[in-house]
C-alpha positions in Angstrom: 0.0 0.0 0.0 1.2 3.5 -0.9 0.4 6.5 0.6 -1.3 9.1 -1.0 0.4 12.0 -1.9 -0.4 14.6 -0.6 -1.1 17.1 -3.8 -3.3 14.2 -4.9 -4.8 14.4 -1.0 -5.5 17.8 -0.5 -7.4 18.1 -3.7 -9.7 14.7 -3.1 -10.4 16.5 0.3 -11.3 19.8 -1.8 -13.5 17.9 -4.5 -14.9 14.8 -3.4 -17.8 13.9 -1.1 -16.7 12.1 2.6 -17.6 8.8 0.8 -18.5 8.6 -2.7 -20.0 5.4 -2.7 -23.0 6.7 0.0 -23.0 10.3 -2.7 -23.8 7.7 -5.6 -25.4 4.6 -4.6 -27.0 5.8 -1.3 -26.7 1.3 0.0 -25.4 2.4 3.2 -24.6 5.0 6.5 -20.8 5.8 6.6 -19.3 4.2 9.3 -15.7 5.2 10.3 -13.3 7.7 9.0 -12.8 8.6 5.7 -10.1 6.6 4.1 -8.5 6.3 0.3 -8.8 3.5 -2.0 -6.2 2.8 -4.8 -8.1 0.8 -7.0 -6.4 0.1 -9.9 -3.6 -1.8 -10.2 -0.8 -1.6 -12.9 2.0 -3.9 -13.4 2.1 -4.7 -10.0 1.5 -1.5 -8.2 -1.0 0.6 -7.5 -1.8 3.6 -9.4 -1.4 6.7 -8.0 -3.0 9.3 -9.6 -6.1 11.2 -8.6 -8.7 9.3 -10.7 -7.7 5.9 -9.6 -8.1 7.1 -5.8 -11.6 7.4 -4.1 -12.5 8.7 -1.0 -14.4 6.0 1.1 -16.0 5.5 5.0 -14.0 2.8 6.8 -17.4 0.7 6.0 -17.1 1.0 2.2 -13.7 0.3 2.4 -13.6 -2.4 4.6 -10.8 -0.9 6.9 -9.9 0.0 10.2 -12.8 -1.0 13.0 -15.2 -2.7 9.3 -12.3 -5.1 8.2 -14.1 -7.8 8.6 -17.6 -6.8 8.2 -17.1 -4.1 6.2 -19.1 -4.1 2.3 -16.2 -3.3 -0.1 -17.4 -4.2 -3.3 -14.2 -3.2 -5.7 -16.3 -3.9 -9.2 -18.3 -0.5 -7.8 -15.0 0.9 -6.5 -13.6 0.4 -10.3 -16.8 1.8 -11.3 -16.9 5.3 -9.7 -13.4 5.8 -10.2 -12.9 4.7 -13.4 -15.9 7.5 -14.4 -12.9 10.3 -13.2 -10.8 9.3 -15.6 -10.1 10.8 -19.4 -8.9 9.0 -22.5 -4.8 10.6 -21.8 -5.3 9.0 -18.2 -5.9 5.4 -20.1 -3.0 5.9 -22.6 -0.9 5.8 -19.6 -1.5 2.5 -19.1 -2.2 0.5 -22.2 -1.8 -2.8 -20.8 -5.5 -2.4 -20.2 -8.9 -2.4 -22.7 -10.1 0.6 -20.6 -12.9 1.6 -23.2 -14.2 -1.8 -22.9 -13.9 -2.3 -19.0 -15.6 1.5 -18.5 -18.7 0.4 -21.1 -19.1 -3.1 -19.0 -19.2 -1.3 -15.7 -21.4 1.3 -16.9 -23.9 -0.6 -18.2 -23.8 -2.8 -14.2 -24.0 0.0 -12.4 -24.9 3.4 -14.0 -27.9 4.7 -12.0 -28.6 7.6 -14.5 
């Protein structure tokens, strides 16, 4: 696990909702402190740029006092972060069918 940087920190803090999974799919109440999740992973790390991180409750992210009851789900992790991203983001990584993994989890779990 990496530590966020803290650029990439400060401006989550500034722009993001305490827990975006509660802000999209409104399934739970936050539990816990507000944590990070890397969720992508790219030739064996994790990627550490702003649209790969999402803010989460400790709940969400299964952490801290929720590790092991907590309701991380990382398909709908994937999903909301993979939604920050732009096409440059993705050419960064091209060992990847981004376009392809976006439409799947758009079409699972867009709730527009």
């Amino acid at each position: 696990m990496h530590k966020t940087p803290k650029r990439i920190y400060e401006e989550l803090n500034r722009e993001r909702p305490f827990c975006e999974r509660k802000e999209i799919f409104k399934d739970h109440e936050c539990i816990g402190r507000s944590t990070m999740e890397h969720t992508w992973i790219h030739g064996g790390r994790q990627i550490n740029e702003k649209w790969a991180i999402i803010r989460l409750c400790e709940w969400a992210h299964s952490v801290g006092k929720c590790q092991s009851g907590g309701g991380l789900n990382k398909e709908i992790n994937e999903f909301i972060s993979i939604n920050h991203a732009t096409d440059d983001d993705f050419k960064k990584y091209p060992n990847k069918n981004w376009q392809q993994i976006k439409s799947y989890l758009n079409k699972k779990y867009d709730k527009t």
